[in-house]
N, C-alpha and C positions, 0 to 999 in steps of 0.2 A: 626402110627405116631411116628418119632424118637422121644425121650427123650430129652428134652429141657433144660438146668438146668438154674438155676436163675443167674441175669446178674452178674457178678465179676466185681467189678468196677477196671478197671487198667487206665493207662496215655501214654500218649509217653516221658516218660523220657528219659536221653542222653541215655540210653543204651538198649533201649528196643528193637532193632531190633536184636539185637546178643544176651542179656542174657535175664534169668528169673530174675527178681528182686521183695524183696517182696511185691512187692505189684499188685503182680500176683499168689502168695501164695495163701489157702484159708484155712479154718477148718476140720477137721475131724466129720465123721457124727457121730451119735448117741447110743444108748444101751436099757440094758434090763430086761425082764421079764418074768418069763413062764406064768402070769397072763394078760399081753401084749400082749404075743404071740395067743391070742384066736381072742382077737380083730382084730388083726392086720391080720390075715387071712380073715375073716370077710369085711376088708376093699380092701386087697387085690382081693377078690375074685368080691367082687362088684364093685371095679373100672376097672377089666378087664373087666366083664360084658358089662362095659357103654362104653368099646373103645375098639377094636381091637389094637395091637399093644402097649397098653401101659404098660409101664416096671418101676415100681417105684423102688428106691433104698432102701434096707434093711440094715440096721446098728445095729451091737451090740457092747457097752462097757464095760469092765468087769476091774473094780478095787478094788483092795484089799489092803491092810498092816497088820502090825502090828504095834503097837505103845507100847513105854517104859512107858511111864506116861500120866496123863491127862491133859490136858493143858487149859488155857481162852480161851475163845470166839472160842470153836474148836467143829468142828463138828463129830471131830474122838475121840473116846473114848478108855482108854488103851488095851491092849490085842489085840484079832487077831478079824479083821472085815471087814466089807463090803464101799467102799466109794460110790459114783454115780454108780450104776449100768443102764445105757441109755440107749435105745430100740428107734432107729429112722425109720420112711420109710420116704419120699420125691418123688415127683416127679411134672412136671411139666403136667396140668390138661386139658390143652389147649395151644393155640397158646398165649393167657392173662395172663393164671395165674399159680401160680406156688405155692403147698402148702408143709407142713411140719409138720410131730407129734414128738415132743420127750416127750419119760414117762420117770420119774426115781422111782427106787427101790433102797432103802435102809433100815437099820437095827438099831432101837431104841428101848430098852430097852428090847430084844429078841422078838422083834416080828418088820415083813418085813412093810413096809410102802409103798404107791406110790402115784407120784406127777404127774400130768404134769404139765412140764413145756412147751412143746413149744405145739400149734396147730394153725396154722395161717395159711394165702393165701397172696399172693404179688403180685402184675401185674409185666408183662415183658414188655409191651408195648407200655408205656405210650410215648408222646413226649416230644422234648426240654431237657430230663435226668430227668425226674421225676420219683419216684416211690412210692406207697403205701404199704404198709403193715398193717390188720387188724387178730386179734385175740389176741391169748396169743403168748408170746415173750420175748427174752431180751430185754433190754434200752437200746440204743446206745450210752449213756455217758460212761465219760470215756474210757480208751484202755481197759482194761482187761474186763466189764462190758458183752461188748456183745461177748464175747467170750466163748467157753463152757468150763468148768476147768478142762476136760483131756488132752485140747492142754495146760495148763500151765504145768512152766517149777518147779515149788515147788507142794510141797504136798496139802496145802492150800494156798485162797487166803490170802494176806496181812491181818493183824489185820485189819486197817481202814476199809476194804472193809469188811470184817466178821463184823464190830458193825455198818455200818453204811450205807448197804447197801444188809445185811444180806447174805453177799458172792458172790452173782451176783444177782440186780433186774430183776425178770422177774414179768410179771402182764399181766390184760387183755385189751385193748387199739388198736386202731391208732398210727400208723408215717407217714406223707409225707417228704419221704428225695431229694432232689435234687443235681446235681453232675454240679459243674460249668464249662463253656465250656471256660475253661483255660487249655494252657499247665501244668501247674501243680498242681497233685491232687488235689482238694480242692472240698467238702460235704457240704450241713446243713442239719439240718432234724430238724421237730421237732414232740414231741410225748405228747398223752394224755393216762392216764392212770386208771384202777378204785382207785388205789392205795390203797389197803389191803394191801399190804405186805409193806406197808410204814406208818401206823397207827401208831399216839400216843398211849402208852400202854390203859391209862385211857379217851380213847376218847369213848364218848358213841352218840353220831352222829353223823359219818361222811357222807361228800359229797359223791355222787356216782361216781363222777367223781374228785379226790382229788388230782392227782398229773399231772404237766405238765411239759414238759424237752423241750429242744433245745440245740444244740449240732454243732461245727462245729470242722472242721480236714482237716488237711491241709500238704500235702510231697510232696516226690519227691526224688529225686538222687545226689547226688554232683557229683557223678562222678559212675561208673561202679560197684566201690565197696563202697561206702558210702550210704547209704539211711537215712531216715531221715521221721519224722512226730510229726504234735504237734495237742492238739487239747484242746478246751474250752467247759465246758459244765455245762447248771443251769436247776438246778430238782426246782420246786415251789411244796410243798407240803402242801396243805391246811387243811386235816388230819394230818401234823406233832408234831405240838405244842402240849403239853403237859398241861391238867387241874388238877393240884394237889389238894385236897384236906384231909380233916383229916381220912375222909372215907375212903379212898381209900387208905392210906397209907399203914397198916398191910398188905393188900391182897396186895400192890404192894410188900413192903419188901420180904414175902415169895414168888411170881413172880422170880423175879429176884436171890432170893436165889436157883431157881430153873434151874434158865435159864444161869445163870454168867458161866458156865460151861461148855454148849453145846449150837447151835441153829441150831437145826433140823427142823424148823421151817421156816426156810431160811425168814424168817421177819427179816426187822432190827431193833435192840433195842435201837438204839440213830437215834431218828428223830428228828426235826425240821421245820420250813416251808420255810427255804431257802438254799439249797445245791451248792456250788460252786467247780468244777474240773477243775486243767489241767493236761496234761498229754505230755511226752514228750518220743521220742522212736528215737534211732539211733541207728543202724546196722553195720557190715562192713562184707563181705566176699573174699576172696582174687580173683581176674577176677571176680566177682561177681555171683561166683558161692557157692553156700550155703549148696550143698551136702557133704561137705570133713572139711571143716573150717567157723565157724562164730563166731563173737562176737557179740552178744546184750545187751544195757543198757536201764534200762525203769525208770520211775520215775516218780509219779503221787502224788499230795498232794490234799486234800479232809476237806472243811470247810461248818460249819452248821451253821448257824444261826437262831437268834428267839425260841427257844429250848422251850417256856411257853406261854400261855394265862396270867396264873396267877402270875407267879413270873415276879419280874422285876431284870433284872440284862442285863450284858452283853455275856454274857458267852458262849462258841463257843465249838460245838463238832467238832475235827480235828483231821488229822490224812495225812502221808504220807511216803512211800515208796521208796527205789533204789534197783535195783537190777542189776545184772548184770552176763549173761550166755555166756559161752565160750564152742564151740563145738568144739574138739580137734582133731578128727577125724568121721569120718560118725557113729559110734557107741557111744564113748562116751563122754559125758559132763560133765561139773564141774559148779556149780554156788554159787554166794553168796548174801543175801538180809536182808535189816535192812530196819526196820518200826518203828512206833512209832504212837501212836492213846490215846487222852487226851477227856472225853467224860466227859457229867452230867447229874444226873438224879433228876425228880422233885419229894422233899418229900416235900409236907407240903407248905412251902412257904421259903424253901431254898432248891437248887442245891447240891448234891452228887458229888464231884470228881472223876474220878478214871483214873488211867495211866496207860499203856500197851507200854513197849517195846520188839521189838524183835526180835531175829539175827539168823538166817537159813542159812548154811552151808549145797549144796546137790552137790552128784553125782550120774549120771545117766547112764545104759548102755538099748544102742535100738538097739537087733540086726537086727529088720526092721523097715519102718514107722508105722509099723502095731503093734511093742510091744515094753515097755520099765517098765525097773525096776530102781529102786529108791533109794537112801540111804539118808537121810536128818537126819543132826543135829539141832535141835531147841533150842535155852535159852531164857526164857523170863523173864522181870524183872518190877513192877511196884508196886500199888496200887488199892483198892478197886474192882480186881478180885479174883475171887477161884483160886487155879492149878497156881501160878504164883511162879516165884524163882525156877521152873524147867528143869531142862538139859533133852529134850525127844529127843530117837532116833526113826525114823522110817523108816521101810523098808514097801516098796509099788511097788508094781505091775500096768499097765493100757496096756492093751489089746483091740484091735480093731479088730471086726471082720465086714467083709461088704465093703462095698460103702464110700467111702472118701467124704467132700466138699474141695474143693483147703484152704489151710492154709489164714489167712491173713495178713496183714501186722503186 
Protein backbone atom coordinates (compact mmCIF):
# COMPACT_ATOMS: atom_id res chain seq x y z
CA UNK A 1 0.00 0.00 0.00
CA UNK A 2 1.51 3.60 -0.82
CA UNK A 3 2.20 5.82 2.04
CA UNK A 4 -0.54 8.10 2.75
CA UNK A 5 0.50 11.16 4.74
CA UNK A 6 -1.92 13.08 6.86
CA UNK A 7 -4.21 15.73 5.20
CA UNK A 8 -2.36 19.40 4.99
CA UNK A 9 -5.01 21.62 5.18
CA UNK A 10 -4.43 24.29 2.28
CA UNK A 11 -7.31 26.79 0.45
CA UNK A 12 -7.66 28.27 -2.92
CA UNK A 13 -6.31 31.50 -2.29
CA UNK A 14 -5.67 34.19 -5.38
CA UNK A 15 -2.57 32.48 -6.07
CA UNK A 16 -2.65 29.04 -5.39
CA UNK A 17 -2.67 27.72 -8.78
CA UNK A 18 0.82 29.29 -9.82
CA UNK A 19 2.69 29.54 -6.27
CA UNK A 20 3.34 27.78 -3.15
CA UNK A 21 2.13 29.88 -0.44
CA UNK A 22 2.28 29.20 3.27
CA UNK A 23 -0.04 27.82 3.90
CA UNK A 24 0.97 24.78 1.90
CA UNK A 25 4.07 24.90 3.92
CA UNK A 26 4.29 22.15 6.70
CA UNK A 27 6.74 20.93 9.78
CA UNK A 28 9.80 19.17 10.01
CA UNK A 29 9.59 15.59 11.42
CA UNK A 30 11.11 14.50 14.54
CA UNK A 31 14.44 13.17 16.59
CA UNK A 32 16.27 11.09 18.90
CA UNK A 33 17.78 8.43 20.83
CA UNK A 34 19.85 5.48 20.89
CA UNK A 35 17.47 4.39 23.79
CA UNK A 36 14.44 4.98 21.05
CA UNK A 37 16.29 3.58 18.63
CA UNK A 38 15.44 -0.31 20.23
CA UNK A 39 11.90 0.51 20.39
CA UNK A 40 11.50 2.00 17.35
CA UNK A 41 12.94 -1.24 15.50
CA UNK A 42 10.65 -3.15 17.44
CA UNK A 43 7.81 -1.28 16.06
CA UNK A 44 9.16 -1.03 12.77
CA UNK A 45 9.65 -4.49 12.37
CA UNK A 46 6.06 -5.49 13.52
CA UNK A 47 4.27 -3.03 11.65
CA UNK A 48 5.93 -4.36 8.42
CA UNK A 49 4.79 -7.75 9.69
CA UNK A 50 1.09 -6.54 9.67
CA UNK A 51 1.26 -5.00 5.90
CA UNK A 52 3.24 -5.65 2.94
CA UNK A 53 4.23 -2.45 1.52
CA UNK A 54 4.16 -0.26 4.45
CA UNK A 55 7.06 2.39 4.75
CA UNK A 56 6.88 4.54 7.84
CA UNK A 57 8.89 7.73 7.98
CA UNK A 58 12.02 7.90 10.35
CA UNK A 59 13.23 11.31 11.54
CA UNK A 60 16.11 12.35 13.79
CA UNK A 61 16.85 15.83 15.34
CA UNK A 62 20.04 16.75 16.76
CA UNK A 63 20.37 20.20 18.73
CA UNK A 64 23.00 21.54 20.38
CA UNK A 65 24.62 25.04 21.77
CA UNK A 66 26.37 26.71 23.97
CA UNK A 67 25.37 29.22 26.19
CA UNK A 68 27.36 32.41 27.93
CA UNK A 69 25.23 32.63 31.10
CA UNK A 70 22.10 31.31 32.70
CA UNK A 71 19.09 32.90 32.07
CA UNK A 72 14.96 32.86 33.79
CA UNK A 73 12.66 30.57 32.82
CA UNK A 74 15.28 28.83 30.32
CA UNK A 75 15.56 25.45 29.78
CA UNK A 76 19.20 25.65 28.50
CA UNK A 77 21.76 25.83 31.06
CA UNK A 78 25.29 27.73 30.79
CA UNK A 79 28.12 25.80 29.04
CA UNK A 80 27.98 23.41 26.10
CA UNK A 81 24.71 21.11 25.94
CA UNK A 82 22.16 19.32 24.59
CA UNK A 83 18.61 20.99 23.58
CA UNK A 84 15.46 18.61 22.21
CA UNK A 85 17.08 15.81 20.80
CA UNK A 86 13.61 14.08 18.70
CA UNK A 87 13.33 10.61 17.36
CA UNK A 88 10.05 10.60 15.18
CA UNK A 89 8.61 7.58 12.88
CA UNK A 90 5.04 8.31 11.13
CA UNK A 91 3.18 6.71 8.91
CA UNK A 92 -0.16 6.38 7.83
CA UNK A 93 -1.82 2.71 9.31
CA UNK A 94 -4.62 2.37 6.84
CA UNK A 95 -6.74 4.02 4.40
CA UNK A 96 -8.44 5.87 8.24
CA UNK A 97 -5.79 6.54 10.20
CA UNK A 98 -2.75 7.95 10.32
CA UNK A 99 -0.33 7.65 13.59
CA UNK A 100 2.91 9.41 15.04
CA UNK A 101 5.58 8.79 17.97
CA UNK A 102 7.98 11.64 18.77
CA UNK A 103 10.45 10.91 22.05
CA UNK A 104 12.74 13.55 23.23
CA UNK A 105 16.02 13.23 25.02
CA UNK A 106 17.74 15.66 26.77
CA UNK A 107 20.42 16.56 29.50
CA UNK A 108 19.53 17.70 33.25
CA UNK A 109 21.88 17.83 35.76
CA UNK A 110 24.46 15.22 33.88
CA UNK A 111 22.32 12.64 33.43
CA UNK A 112 20.17 11.99 29.69
CA UNK A 113 16.30 12.14 30.37
CA UNK A 114 13.27 11.01 27.90
CA UNK A 115 9.86 12.22 27.30
CA UNK A 116 7.39 11.44 24.95
CA UNK A 117 5.93 13.84 23.76
CA UNK A 118 3.82 12.83 20.77
CA UNK A 119 2.09 9.17 20.32
CA UNK A 120 -1.25 9.56 18.72
CA UNK A 121 -3.65 8.37 15.76
CA UNK A 122 -5.79 10.87 13.47
CA UNK A 123 -8.36 9.61 11.00
CA UNK A 124 -8.04 10.81 7.31
CA UNK A 125 -11.32 10.21 6.39
CA UNK A 126 -13.82 11.48 8.00
CA UNK A 127 -16.61 13.62 6.13
CA UNK A 128 -17.79 17.32 5.54
CA UNK A 129 -13.77 18.29 6.83
CA UNK A 130 -13.71 16.77 10.14
CA UNK A 131 -10.98 15.30 11.78
CA UNK A 132 -9.95 13.58 15.03
CA UNK A 133 -7.11 13.22 16.74
CA UNK A 134 -6.72 10.88 20.14
CA UNK A 135 -3.59 10.26 22.22
CA UNK A 136 -0.67 12.28 23.36
CA UNK A 137 -0.07 15.69 21.32
CA UNK A 138 0.41 19.24 21.09
CA UNK A 139 -2.59 21.89 21.85
CA UNK A 140 -3.48 23.63 19.00
CA UNK A 141 -3.76 27.11 20.69
CA UNK A 142 -2.07 29.55 19.82
CA UNK A 143 0.61 29.83 16.61
CA UNK A 144 3.65 28.67 17.92
CA UNK A 145 1.99 25.99 20.57
CA UNK A 146 1.39 23.32 18.06
CA UNK A 147 4.46 23.62 16.37
CA UNK A 148 7.60 21.69 17.19
CA UNK A 149 10.63 24.17 18.54
CA UNK A 150 13.26 23.22 15.92
CA UNK A 151 11.03 24.75 13.18
CA UNK A 152 11.27 28.08 15.35
CA UNK A 153 13.21 30.76 14.19
CA UNK A 154 15.01 31.72 18.11
CA UNK A 155 16.62 29.62 20.42
CA UNK A 156 13.66 29.42 22.89
CA UNK A 157 10.22 29.88 23.01
CA UNK A 158 9.11 33.37 24.13
CA UNK A 159 9.16 34.12 28.01
CA UNK A 160 5.22 33.86 28.10
CA UNK A 161 5.02 30.74 26.61
CA UNK A 162 8.19 29.25 28.83
CA UNK A 163 5.93 30.42 32.35
CA UNK A 164 2.83 29.85 31.07
CA UNK A 165 2.50 27.19 28.99
CA UNK A 166 5.76 25.40 30.03
CA UNK A 167 7.30 26.01 26.31
CA UNK A 168 4.76 24.27 24.28
CA UNK A 169 1.68 22.20 25.86
CA UNK A 170 1.62 18.86 24.93
CA UNK A 171 -0.75 16.24 27.13
CA UNK A 172 -2.78 13.17 26.88
CA UNK A 173 -6.53 13.97 25.31
CA UNK A 174 -8.88 14.25 22.23
CA UNK A 175 -9.39 17.25 19.48
CA UNK A 176 -12.18 17.18 16.99
CA UNK A 177 -11.09 19.92 14.57
CA UNK A 178 -13.09 20.95 11.62
CA UNK A 179 -12.17 23.03 8.49
CA UNK A 180 -15.03 25.43 7.01
CA UNK A 181 -16.16 24.99 3.60
CA UNK A 182 -15.12 28.66 2.81
CA UNK A 183 -12.90 30.21 0.34
CA UNK A 184 -10.79 31.23 2.95
CA UNK A 185 -8.84 29.34 5.44
CA UNK A 186 -10.89 29.18 8.37
CA UNK A 187 -10.52 26.01 11.45
CA UNK A 188 -12.13 25.31 14.97
CA UNK A 189 -11.16 22.52 16.87
CA UNK A 190 -11.59 21.93 20.13
CA UNK A 191 -9.59 19.69 22.64
CA UNK A 192 -9.86 17.89 26.00
CA UNK A 193 -7.05 17.26 27.90
CA UNK A 194 -5.88 15.10 31.29
CA UNK A 195 -3.99 18.33 32.07
CA UNK A 196 -0.92 17.25 34.32
CA UNK A 197 1.29 19.46 32.67
CA UNK A 198 -1.17 22.33 33.48
CA UNK A 199 -1.45 21.47 37.51
CA UNK A 200 -1.54 24.16 40.26
CA UNK A 201 1.76 23.49 42.03
CA UNK A 202 -0.13 22.83 45.52
CA UNK A 203 -3.23 21.07 43.99
CA UNK A 204 -3.64 17.88 45.79
CA UNK A 205 -6.79 16.44 43.73
CA UNK A 206 -7.10 16.94 40.52
CA UNK A 207 -9.87 16.14 37.89
CA UNK A 208 -8.73 13.52 35.51
CA UNK A 209 -9.95 15.29 32.94
CA UNK A 210 -8.89 19.15 33.92
CA UNK A 211 -8.14 21.04 30.98
CA UNK A 212 -10.46 21.94 27.88
CA UNK A 213 -9.43 24.41 24.80
CA UNK A 214 -11.15 25.61 21.58
CA UNK A 215 -9.30 27.28 19.21
CA UNK A 216 -10.23 28.93 15.92
CA UNK A 217 -7.86 30.53 12.81
CA UNK A 218 -8.44 32.09 10.23
CA UNK A 219 -6.04 33.41 6.57
CA UNK A 220 -5.60 33.61 3.50
CA UNK A 221 -3.70 35.86 0.79
CA UNK A 222 -3.91 39.49 -0.04
CA UNK A 223 -2.39 38.99 -2.96
CA UNK A 224 0.57 36.60 -4.36
CA UNK A 225 2.96 38.05 -1.90
CA UNK A 226 1.18 38.94 1.20
CA UNK A 227 -0.33 36.13 3.44
CA UNK A 228 -1.82 36.66 6.48
CA UNK A 229 -3.52 34.64 9.64
CA UNK A 230 -5.17 35.43 13.03
CA UNK A 231 -6.42 33.28 15.39
CA UNK A 232 -8.30 33.06 19.11
CA UNK A 233 -7.87 30.62 21.53
CA UNK A 234 -9.31 29.67 25.36
CA UNK A 235 -7.57 26.89 27.55
CA UNK A 236 -10.29 26.28 30.68
CA UNK A 237 -8.29 24.79 33.31
CA UNK A 238 -10.00 23.28 36.32
CA UNK A 239 -6.63 22.04 37.93
CA UNK A 240 -5.22 25.54 37.45
CA UNK A 241 -6.07 27.54 40.40
CA UNK A 242 -3.87 27.58 43.13
CA UNK A 243 -4.84 26.49 47.14
CA UNK A 244 -2.40 28.34 49.18
CA UNK A 245 -1.88 27.58 52.45
CA UNK A 246 0.62 28.12 55.51
CA UNK A 247 1.68 24.53 54.97
CA UNK A 248 2.54 24.47 52.10
CA UNK A 249 4.37 27.63 51.83
CA UNK A 250 8.11 26.70 52.98
CA UNK A 251 7.95 23.60 50.50
CA UNK A 252 6.53 25.94 47.80
CA UNK A 253 9.28 28.73 48.55
CA UNK A 254 12.17 26.13 48.00
CA UNK A 255 10.03 24.63 44.83
CA UNK A 256 10.28 27.57 43.11
CA UNK A 257 13.81 28.40 44.47
CA UNK A 258 14.53 25.44 42.44
CA UNK A 259 12.68 25.82 39.53
CA UNK A 260 12.81 30.02 38.88
CA UNK A 261 15.93 28.93 36.75
CA UNK A 262 15.11 26.15 34.54
CA UNK A 263 11.83 24.06 33.62
CA UNK A 264 12.90 20.80 32.38
CA UNK A 265 9.81 19.93 33.39
CA UNK A 266 8.01 21.42 30.48
CA UNK A 267 5.03 22.02 33.21
CA UNK A 268 3.83 25.32 33.41
CA UNK A 269 4.45 27.32 36.49
CA UNK A 270 1.83 30.19 36.20
CA UNK A 271 -1.49 28.46 35.92
CA UNK A 272 -4.83 29.62 36.34
CA UNK A 273 -8.36 28.38 35.26
CA UNK A 274 -8.89 30.67 32.48
CA UNK A 275 -6.27 31.32 29.62
CA UNK A 276 -6.99 33.64 26.82
CA UNK A 277 -4.73 33.83 23.20
CA UNK A 278 -4.60 35.69 20.09
CA UNK A 279 -2.26 35.44 17.73
CA UNK A 280 -1.49 37.27 14.54
CA UNK A 281 0.97 36.21 11.60
CA UNK A 282 1.73 38.06 8.27
CA UNK A 283 4.22 37.11 5.70
CA UNK A 284 5.46 38.65 2.46
CA UNK A 285 7.83 37.02 -0.21
CA UNK A 286 8.56 38.73 -3.27
CA UNK A 287 6.31 36.62 -6.52
CA UNK A 288 5.52 34.60 -3.57
CA UNK A 289 8.09 32.63 -3.60
CA UNK A 290 9.63 31.94 -0.16
CA UNK A 291 12.91 30.03 -1.15
CA UNK A 292 15.25 33.35 -1.83
CA UNK A 293 13.48 36.35 0.26
CA UNK A 294 10.95 36.48 3.01
CA UNK A 295 9.88 38.69 5.76
CA UNK A 296 7.66 37.35 8.81
CA UNK A 297 6.19 39.23 11.74
CA UNK A 298 4.24 37.28 14.50
CA UNK A 299 2.82 38.54 17.57
CA UNK A 300 0.78 36.65 20.12
CA UNK A 301 -0.36 38.16 23.64
CA UNK A 302 -1.27 35.48 26.42
CA UNK A 303 -3.77 36.29 29.61
CA UNK A 304 -4.60 34.06 32.70
CA UNK A 305 -7.03 34.44 34.92
CA UNK A 306 -8.52 33.27 38.29
CA UNK A 307 -4.91 32.41 39.48
CA UNK A 308 -6.46 31.11 43.38
CA UNK A 309 -9.23 29.05 45.11
CA UNK A 310 -8.08 31.03 48.18
CA UNK A 311 -6.98 34.33 47.65
CA UNK A 312 -9.11 36.85 46.33
CA UNK A 313 -7.75 39.64 44.20
CA UNK A 314 -7.80 40.32 40.61
CA UNK A 315 -4.62 39.74 39.44
CA UNK A 316 -3.78 38.31 35.85
CA UNK A 317 -0.77 36.18 34.63
CA UNK A 318 0.35 37.88 31.05
CA UNK A 319 2.51 38.01 28.89
CA UNK A 320 3.19 38.78 25.04
CA UNK A 321 5.56 38.71 22.25
CA UNK A 322 6.73 40.38 18.43
CA UNK A 323 8.88 39.17 16.52
CA UNK A 324 9.93 39.70 13.45
CA UNK A 325 12.43 37.36 10.74
CA UNK A 326 13.91 38.59 7.51
CA UNK A 327 15.34 35.77 5.15
CA UNK A 328 17.99 37.69 3.01
CA UNK A 329 18.75 35.16 0.94
CA UNK A 330 18.05 31.15 0.82
CA UNK A 331 20.95 30.65 3.42
CA UNK A 332 20.79 33.50 5.72
CA UNK A 333 18.62 35.18 8.15
CA UNK A 334 18.57 37.95 10.56
CA UNK A 335 15.68 38.26 13.29
CA UNK A 336 14.71 40.33 16.15
CA UNK A 337 12.04 39.72 19.10
CA UNK A 338 10.88 41.34 22.46
CA UNK A 339 8.53 39.85 25.15
CA UNK A 340 7.59 40.81 28.19
CA UNK A 341 5.48 38.08 30.69
CA UNK A 342 4.27 39.79 34.45
CA UNK A 343 3.21 36.51 36.47
CA UNK A 344 2.00 35.77 40.47
CA UNK A 345 2.30 33.32 42.62
CA UNK A 346 0.19 32.23 45.75
CA UNK A 347 1.97 32.53 49.23
CA UNK A 348 -0.20 32.35 51.94
CA UNK A 349 -3.04 34.62 51.30
CA UNK A 350 -1.29 37.12 49.11
CA UNK A 351 0.08 37.00 45.40
CA UNK A 352 4.18 37.24 44.58
CA UNK A 353 4.90 39.43 41.56
CA UNK A 354 7.47 39.01 39.23
CA UNK A 355 8.46 40.51 35.81
CA UNK A 356 10.35 39.29 32.83
CA UNK A 357 11.44 41.21 29.95
CA UNK A 358 13.21 40.28 27.02
CA UNK A 359 15.08 41.20 23.77
CA UNK A 360 16.69 38.60 21.45
CA UNK A 361 18.73 39.58 18.61
CA UNK A 362 19.66 36.24 16.28
CA UNK A 363 21.37 35.38 13.10
CA UNK A 364 21.15 32.31 11.43
CA UNK A 365 22.89 30.53 8.51
CA UNK A 366 21.12 27.12 6.71
CA UNK A 367 23.26 25.86 4.22
CA UNK A 368 20.15 23.33 3.50
CA UNK A 369 16.47 22.81 4.80
CA UNK A 370 18.04 20.01 6.56
CA UNK A 371 20.66 22.15 8.85
CA UNK A 372 21.04 25.52 10.51
CA UNK A 373 23.18 27.27 12.85
CA UNK A 374 22.43 30.07 15.09
CA UNK A 375 23.91 33.02 16.82
CA UNK A 376 21.42 34.81 19.22
CA UNK A 377 21.96 37.71 21.60
CA UNK A 378 19.56 37.64 24.76
CA UNK A 379 19.17 40.64 27.55
CA UNK A 380 16.82 40.17 30.04
CA UNK A 381 15.47 42.58 32.58
CA UNK A 382 12.87 42.36 35.50
CA UNK A 383 11.87 41.10 38.93
CA UNK A 384 11.34 38.25 41.24
CA UNK A 385 13.50 35.79 38.68
CA UNK A 386 17.07 34.00 39.28
CA UNK A 387 19.62 34.70 36.20
CA UNK A 388 17.94 38.16 35.28
CA UNK A 389 19.94 41.57 34.24
CA UNK A 390 21.94 39.10 31.96
CA UNK A 391 23.58 39.80 28.29
CA UNK A 392 23.63 35.70 27.18
CA UNK A 393 25.15 34.83 23.84
CA UNK A 394 24.41 31.57 22.30
CA UNK A 395 25.54 29.57 19.50
CA UNK A 396 23.15 26.64 18.45
CA UNK A 397 23.23 24.02 16.05
CA UNK A 398 19.64 22.04 14.64
CA UNK A 399 20.18 19.32 12.27
CA UNK A 400 17.67 17.17 10.60
CA UNK A 401 18.04 13.95 9.55
CA UNK A 402 15.09 11.81 7.73
CA UNK A 403 11.66 12.45 6.45
CA UNK A 404 10.37 16.15 6.53
CA UNK A 405 6.28 16.98 7.32
CA UNK A 406 5.54 20.09 4.94
CA UNK A 407 6.17 23.41 7.11
CA UNK A 408 3.23 25.32 8.24
CA UNK A 409 1.75 28.42 7.95
Amino acid sequence: MPLVNPPVISTDFHSLATKVTPFKRAIHKRSACSRMAKALILVAASATAHAEGFSPNFSLILDGHYKSADSALSEYEKGFGLGHIELGVSAAIDDLFYGKFTGVVHDHDGETEFETEEAFIQTLALPGGFSVRAGRFLSDIGYLNGQHAHTDSFVERPAAYRAMLGSHYYDDGVRLSYVMPTDTFWTIGTEAFSGEKMQAADLTDPKSVGVYTAFTKIGGDFNEEHSWQLGLSYLRNDNGASISSHEHEDDEDHEHEEDEGHNHSHNAKFTGKNTYIADAVWKWAPDGNFKYRSLTLTGEYLQTQDLSNTIKGNEKNKGFYLSSVYKMTPQWAVGARYGEFKGYEAHEDHFDEKKLQETELMVSWSHSHFSTVRLQYTHQAGNGFENTNNNIVTLQYVVSLGAHDAHTF
